[in-house]
Backbone atoms as SQL, in Angstrom:
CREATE TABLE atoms (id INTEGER PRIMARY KEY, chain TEXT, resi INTEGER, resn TEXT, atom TEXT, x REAL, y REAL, z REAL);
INSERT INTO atoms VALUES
  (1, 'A', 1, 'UNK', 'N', 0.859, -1.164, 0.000),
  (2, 'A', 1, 'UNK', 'CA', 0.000, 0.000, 0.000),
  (3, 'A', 1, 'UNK', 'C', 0.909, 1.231, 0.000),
  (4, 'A', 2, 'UNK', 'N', 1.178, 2.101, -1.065),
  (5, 'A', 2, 'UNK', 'CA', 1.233, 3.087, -1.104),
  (6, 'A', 2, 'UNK', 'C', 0.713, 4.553, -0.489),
  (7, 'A', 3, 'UNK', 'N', 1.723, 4.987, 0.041),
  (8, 'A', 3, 'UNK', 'CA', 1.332, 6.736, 0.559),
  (9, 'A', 3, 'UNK', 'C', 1.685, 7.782, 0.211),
  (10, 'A', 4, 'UNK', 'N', 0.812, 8.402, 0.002),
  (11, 'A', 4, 'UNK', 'CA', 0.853, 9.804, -0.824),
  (12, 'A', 4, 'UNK', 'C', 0.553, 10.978, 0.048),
  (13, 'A', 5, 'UNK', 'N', 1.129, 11.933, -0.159),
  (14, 'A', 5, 'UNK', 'CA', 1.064, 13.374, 0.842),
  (15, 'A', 5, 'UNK', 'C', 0.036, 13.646, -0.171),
  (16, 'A', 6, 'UNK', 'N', -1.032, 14.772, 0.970),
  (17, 'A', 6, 'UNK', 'CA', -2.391, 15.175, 0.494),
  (18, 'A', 6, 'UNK', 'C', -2.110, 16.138, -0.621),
  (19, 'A', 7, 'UNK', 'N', -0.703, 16.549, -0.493),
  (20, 'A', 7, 'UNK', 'CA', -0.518, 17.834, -1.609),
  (21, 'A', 7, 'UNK', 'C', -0.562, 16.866, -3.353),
  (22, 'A', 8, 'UNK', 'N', 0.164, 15.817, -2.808),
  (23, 'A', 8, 'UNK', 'CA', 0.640, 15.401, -4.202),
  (24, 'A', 8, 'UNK', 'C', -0.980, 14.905, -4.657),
  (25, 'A', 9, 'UNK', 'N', -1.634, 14.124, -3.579),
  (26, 'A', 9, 'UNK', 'CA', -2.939, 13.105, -4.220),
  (27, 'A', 9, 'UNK', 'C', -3.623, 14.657, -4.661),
  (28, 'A', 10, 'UNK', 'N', -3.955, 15.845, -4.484),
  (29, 'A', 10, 'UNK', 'CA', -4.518, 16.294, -5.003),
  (30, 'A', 10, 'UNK', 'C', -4.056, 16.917, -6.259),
  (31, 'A', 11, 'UNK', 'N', -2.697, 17.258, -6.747),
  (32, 'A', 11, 'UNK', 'CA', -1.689, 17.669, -7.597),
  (33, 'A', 11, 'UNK', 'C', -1.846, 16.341, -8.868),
  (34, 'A', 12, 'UNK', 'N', -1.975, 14.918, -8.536),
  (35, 'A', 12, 'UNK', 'CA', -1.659, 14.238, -9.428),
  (36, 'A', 12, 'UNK', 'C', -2.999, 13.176, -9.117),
  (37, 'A', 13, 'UNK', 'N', -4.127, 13.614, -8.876),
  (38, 'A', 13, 'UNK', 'CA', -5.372, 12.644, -8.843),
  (39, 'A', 13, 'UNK', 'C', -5.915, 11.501, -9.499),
  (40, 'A', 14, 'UNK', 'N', -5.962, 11.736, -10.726),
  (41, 'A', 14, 'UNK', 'CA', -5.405, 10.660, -11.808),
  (42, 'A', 14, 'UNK', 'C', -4.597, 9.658, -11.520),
  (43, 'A', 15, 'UNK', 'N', -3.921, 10.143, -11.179),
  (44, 'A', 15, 'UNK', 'CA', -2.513, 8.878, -11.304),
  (45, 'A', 15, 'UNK', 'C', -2.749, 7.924, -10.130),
  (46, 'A', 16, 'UNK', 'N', -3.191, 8.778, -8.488),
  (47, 'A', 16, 'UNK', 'CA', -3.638, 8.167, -7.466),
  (48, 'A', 16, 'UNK', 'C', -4.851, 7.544, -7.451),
  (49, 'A', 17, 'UNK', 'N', -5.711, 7.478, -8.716),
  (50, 'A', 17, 'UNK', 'CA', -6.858, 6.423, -8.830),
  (51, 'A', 17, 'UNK', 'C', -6.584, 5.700, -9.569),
  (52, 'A', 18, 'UNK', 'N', -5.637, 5.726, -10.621),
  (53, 'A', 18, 'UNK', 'CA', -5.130, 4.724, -11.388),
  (54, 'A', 18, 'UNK', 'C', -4.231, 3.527, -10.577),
  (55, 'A', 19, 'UNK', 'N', -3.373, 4.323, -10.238),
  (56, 'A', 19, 'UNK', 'CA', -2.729, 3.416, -9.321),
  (57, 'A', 19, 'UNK', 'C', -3.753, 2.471, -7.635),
  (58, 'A', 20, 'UNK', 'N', -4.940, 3.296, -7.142),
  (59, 'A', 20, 'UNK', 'CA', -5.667, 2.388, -6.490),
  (60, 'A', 20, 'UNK', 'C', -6.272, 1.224, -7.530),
  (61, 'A', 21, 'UNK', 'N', -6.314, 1.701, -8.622),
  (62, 'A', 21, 'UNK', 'CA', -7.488, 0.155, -9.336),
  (63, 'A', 21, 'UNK', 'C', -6.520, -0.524, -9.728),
  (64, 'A', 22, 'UNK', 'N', -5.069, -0.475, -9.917),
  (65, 'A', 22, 'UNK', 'CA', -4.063, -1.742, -10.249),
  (66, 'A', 22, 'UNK', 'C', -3.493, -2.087, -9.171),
  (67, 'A', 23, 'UNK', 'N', -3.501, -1.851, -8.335),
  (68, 'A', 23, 'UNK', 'CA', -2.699, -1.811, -6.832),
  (69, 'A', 23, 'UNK', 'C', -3.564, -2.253, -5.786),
  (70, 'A', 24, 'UNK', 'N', -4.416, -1.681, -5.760),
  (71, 'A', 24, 'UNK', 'CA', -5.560, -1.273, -4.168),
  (72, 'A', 24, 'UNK', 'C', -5.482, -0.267, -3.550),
  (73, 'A', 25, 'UNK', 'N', -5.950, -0.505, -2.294),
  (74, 'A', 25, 'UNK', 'CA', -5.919, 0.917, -1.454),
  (75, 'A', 25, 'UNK', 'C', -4.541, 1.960, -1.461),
  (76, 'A', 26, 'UNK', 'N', -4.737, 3.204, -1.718),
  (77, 'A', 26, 'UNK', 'CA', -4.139, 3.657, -1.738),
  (78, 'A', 26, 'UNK', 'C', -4.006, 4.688, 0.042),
  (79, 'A', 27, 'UNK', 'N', -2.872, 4.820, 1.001),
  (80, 'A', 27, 'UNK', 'CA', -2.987, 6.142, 1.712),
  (81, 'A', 27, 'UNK', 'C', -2.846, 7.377, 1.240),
  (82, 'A', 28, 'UNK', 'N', -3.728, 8.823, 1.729),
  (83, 'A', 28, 'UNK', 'CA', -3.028, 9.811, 2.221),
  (84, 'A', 28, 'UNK', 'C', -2.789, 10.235, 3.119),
  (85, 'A', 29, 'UNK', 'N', -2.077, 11.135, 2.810),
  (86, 'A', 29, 'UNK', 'CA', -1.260, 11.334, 4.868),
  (87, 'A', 29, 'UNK', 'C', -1.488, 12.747, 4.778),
  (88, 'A', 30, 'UNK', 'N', -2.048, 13.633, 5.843),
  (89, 'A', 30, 'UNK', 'CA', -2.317, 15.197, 5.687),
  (90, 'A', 30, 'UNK', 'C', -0.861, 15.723, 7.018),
  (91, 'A', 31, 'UNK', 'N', -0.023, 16.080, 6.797),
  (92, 'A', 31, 'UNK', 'CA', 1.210, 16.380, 8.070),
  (93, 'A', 31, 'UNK', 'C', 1.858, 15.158, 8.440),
  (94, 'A', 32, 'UNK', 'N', 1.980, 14.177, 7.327),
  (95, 'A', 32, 'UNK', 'CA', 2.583, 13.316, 7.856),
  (96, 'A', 32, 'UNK', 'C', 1.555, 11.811, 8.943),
  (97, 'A', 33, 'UNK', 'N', 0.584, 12.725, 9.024),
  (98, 'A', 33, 'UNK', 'CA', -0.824, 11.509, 9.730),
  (99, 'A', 33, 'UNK', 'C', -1.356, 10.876, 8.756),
  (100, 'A', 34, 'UNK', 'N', -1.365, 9.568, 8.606),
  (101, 'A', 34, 'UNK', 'CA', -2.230, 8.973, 7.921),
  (102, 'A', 34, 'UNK', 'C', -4.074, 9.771, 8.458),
  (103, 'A', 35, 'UNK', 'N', -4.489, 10.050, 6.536),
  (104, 'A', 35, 'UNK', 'CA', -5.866, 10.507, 7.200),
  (105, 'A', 35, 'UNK', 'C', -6.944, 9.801, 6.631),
  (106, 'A', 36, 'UNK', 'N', -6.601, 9.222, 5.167),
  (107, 'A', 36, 'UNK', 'CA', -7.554, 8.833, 4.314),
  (108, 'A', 36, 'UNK', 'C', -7.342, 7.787, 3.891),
  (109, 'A', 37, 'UNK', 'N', -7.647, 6.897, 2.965),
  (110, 'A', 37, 'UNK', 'CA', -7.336, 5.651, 2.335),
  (111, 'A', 37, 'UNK', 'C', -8.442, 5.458, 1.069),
  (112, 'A', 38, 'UNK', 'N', -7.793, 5.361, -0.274),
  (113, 'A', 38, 'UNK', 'CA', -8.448, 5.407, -1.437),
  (114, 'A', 38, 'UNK', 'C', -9.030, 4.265, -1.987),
  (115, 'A', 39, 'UNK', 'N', -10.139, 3.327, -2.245),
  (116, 'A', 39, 'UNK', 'CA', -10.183, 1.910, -2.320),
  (117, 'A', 39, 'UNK', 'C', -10.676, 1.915, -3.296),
  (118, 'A', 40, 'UNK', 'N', -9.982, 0.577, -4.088),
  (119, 'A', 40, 'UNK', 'CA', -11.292, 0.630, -5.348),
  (120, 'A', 40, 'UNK', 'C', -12.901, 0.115, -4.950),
  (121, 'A', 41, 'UNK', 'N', -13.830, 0.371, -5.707),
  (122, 'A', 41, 'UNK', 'CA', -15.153, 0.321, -5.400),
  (123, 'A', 41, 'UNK', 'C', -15.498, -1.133, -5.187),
  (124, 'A', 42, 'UNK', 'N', -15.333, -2.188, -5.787),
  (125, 'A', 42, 'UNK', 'CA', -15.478, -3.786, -5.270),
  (126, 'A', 42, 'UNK', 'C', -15.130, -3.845, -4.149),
  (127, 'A', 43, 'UNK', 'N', -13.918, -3.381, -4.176),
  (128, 'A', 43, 'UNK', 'CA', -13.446, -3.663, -2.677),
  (129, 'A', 43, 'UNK', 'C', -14.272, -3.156, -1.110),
  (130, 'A', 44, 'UNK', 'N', -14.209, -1.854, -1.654),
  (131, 'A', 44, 'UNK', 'CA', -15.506, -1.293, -0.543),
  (132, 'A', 44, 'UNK', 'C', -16.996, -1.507, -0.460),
  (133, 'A', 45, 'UNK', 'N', -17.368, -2.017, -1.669),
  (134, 'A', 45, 'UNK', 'CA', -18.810, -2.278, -1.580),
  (135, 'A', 45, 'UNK', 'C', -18.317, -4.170, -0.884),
  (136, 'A', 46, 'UNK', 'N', -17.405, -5.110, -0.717),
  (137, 'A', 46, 'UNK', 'CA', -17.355, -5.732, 0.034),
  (138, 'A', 46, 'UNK', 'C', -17.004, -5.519, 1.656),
  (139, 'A', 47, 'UNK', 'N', -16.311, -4.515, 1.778),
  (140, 'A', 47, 'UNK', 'CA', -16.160, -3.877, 2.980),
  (141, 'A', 47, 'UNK', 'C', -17.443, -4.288, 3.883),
  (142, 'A', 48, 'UNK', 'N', -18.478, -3.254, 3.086),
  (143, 'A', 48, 'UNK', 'CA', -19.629, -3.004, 3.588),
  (144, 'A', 48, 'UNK', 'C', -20.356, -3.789, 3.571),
  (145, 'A', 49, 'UNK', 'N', -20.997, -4.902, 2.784),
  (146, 'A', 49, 'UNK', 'CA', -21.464, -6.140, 3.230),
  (147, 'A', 49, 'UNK', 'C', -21.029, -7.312, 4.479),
  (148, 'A', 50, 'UNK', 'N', -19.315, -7.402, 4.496),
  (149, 'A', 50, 'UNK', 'CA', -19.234, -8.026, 5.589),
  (150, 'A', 50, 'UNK', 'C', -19.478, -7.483, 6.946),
  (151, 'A', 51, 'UNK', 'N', -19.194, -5.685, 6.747),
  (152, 'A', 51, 'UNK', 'CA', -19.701, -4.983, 8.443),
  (153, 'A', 51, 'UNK', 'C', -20.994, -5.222, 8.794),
  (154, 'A', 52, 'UNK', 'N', -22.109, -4.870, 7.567),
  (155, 'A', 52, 'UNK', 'CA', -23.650, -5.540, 7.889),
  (156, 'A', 52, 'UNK', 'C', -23.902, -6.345, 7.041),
  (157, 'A', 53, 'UNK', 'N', -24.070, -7.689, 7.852),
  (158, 'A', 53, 'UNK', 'CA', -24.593, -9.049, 6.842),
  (159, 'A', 53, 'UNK', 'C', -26.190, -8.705, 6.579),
  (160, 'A', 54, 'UNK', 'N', -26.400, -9.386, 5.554),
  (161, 'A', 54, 'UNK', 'CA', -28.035, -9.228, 5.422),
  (162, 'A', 54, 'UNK', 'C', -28.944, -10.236, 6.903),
  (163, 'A', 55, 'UNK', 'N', -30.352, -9.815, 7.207),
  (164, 'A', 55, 'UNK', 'CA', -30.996, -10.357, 7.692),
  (165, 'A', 55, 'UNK', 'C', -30.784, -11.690, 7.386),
  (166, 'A', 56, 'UNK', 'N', -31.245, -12.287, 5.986),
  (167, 'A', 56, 'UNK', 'CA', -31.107, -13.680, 5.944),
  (168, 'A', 56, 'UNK', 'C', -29.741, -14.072, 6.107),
  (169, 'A', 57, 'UNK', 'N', -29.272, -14.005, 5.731),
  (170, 'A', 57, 'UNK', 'CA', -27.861, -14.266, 6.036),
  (171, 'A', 57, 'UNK', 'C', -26.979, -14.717, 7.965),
  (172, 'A', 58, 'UNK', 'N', -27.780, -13.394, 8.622),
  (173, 'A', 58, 'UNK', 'CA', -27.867, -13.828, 10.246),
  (174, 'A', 58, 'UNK', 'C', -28.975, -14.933, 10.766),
  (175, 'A', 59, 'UNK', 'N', -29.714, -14.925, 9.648),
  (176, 'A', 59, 'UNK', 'CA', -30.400, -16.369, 10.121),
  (177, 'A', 59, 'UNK', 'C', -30.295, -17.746, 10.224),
  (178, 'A', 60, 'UNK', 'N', -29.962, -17.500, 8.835),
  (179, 'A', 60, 'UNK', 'CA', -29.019, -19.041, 8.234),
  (180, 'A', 60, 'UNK', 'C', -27.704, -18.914, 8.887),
  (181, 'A', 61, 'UNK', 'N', -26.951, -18.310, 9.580),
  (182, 'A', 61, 'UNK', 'CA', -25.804, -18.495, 9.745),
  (183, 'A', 61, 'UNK', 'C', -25.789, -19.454, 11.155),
  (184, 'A', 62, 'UNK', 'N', -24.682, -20.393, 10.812),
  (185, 'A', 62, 'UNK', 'CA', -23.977, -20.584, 11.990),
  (186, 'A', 62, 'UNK', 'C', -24.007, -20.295, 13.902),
  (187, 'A', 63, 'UNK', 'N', -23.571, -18.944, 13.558),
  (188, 'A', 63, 'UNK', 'CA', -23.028, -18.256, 14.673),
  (189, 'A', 63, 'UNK', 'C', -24.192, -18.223, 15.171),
  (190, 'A', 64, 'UNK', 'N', -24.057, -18.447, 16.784),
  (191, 'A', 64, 'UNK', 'CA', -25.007, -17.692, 18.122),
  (192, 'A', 64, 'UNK', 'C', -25.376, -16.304, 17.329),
  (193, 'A', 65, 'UNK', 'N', -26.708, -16.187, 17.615),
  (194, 'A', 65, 'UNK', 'CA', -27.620, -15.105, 17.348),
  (195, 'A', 65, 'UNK', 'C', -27.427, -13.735, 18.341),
  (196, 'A', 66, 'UNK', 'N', -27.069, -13.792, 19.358),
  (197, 'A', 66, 'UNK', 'CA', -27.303, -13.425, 20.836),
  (198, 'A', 66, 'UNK', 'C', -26.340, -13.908, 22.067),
  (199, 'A', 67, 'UNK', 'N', -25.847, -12.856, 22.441),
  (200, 'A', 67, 'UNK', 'CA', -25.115, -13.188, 23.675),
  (201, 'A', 67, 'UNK', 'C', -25.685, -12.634, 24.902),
  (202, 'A', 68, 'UNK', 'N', -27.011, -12.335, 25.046),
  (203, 'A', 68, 'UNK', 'CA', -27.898, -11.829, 26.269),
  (204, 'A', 68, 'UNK', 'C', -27.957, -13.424, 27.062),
  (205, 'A', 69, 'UNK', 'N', -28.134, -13.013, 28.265),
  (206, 'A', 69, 'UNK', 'CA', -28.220, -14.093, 28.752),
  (207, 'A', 69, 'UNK', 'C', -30.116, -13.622, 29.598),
  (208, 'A', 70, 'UNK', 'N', -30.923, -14.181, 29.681),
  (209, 'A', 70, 'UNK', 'CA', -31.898, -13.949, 29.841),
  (210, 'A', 70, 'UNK', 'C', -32.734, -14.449, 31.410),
  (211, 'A', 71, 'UNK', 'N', -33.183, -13.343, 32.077),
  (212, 'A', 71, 'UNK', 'CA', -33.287, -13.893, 33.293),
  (213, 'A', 71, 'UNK', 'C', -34.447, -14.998, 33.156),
  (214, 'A', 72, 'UNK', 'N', -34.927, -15.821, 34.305),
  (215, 'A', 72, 'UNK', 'CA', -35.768, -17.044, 34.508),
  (216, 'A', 72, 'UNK', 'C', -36.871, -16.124, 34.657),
  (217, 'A', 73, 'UNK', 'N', -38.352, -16.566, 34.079),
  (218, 'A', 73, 'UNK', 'CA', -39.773, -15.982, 34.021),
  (219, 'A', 73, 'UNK', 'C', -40.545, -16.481, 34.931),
  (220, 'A', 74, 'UNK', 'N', -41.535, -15.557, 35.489),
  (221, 'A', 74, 'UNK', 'CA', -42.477, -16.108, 36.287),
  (222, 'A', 74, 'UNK', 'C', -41.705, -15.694, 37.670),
  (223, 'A', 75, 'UNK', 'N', -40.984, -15.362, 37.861),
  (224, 'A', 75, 'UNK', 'CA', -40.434, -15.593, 39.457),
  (225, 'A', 75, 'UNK', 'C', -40.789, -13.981, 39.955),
  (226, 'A', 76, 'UNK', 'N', -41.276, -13.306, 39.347),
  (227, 'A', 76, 'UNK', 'CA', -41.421, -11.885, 39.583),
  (228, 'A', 76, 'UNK', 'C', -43.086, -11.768, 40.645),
  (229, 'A', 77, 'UNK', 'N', -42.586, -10.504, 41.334),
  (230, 'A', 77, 'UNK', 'CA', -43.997, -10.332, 41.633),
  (231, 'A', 77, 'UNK', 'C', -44.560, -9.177, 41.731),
  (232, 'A', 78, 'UNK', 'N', -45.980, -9.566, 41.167),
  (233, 'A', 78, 'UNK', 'CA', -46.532, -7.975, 40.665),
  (234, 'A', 78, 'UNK', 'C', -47.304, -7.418, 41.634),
  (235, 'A', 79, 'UNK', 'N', -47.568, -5.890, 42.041),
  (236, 'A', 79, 'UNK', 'CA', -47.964, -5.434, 42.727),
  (237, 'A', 79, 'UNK', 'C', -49.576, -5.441, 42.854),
  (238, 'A', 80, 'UNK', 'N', -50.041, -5.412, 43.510),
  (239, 'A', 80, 'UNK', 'CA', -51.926, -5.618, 43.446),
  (240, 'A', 80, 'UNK', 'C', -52.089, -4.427, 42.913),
  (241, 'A', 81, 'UNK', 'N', -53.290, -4.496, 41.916),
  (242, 'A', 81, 'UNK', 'CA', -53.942, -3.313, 41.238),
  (243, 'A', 81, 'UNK', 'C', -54.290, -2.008, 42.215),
  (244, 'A', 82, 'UNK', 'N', -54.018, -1.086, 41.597),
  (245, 'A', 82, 'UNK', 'CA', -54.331, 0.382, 42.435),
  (246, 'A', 82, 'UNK', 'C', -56.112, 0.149, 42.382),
  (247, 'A', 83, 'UNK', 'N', -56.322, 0.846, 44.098),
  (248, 'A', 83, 'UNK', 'CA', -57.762, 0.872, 44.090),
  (249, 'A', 83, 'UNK', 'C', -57.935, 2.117, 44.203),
  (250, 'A', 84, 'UNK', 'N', -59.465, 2.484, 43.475),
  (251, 'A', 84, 'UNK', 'CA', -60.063, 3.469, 43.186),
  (252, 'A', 84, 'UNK', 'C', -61.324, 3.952, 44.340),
  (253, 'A', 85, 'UNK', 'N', -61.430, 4.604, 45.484),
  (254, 'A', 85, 'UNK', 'CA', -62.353, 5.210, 45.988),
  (255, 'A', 85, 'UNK', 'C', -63.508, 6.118, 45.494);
């Protein structure tokens, strides 16, 4: 992965999207901080499917649904109805 200072990615833009679609992600760095990261579009539209799986997909899957652990029912007790004078 390549890094590019924000001066140059904006100076030579072209070249820094050319080079993300033969390469991949590309960085920029604004002062030396990494700030941004350039991706080609497959790549990020997979990004984003694995952060949110579809509904069906959490259904059919595998994995525990839920890590709540759920208290025992019935053991509660309810207060007698308010009376009305």
């Amino acid at each position: 992965m390549r890094s590019w200072q924000v001066q140059d990615a904006k100076a030579r833009f072209s070249e820094l999207l050319e080079t993300c679609l033969a390469e991949g992600p590309q960085v920029v760095t604004k002062r030396g901080v990494e700030a941004a990261v350039l991706v080609p579009m497959n790549e990020w539209q997979n990004l984003q499917r694995s952060a949110r799986p579809a509904l069906k997909d959490l259904l059919l899957s595998e994995a525990a649904r839920a890590d709540m652990v759920l208290p025992p029912r019935g053991k509660r007790r309810h207060r007698p109805p308010a009376r009305f004078d």
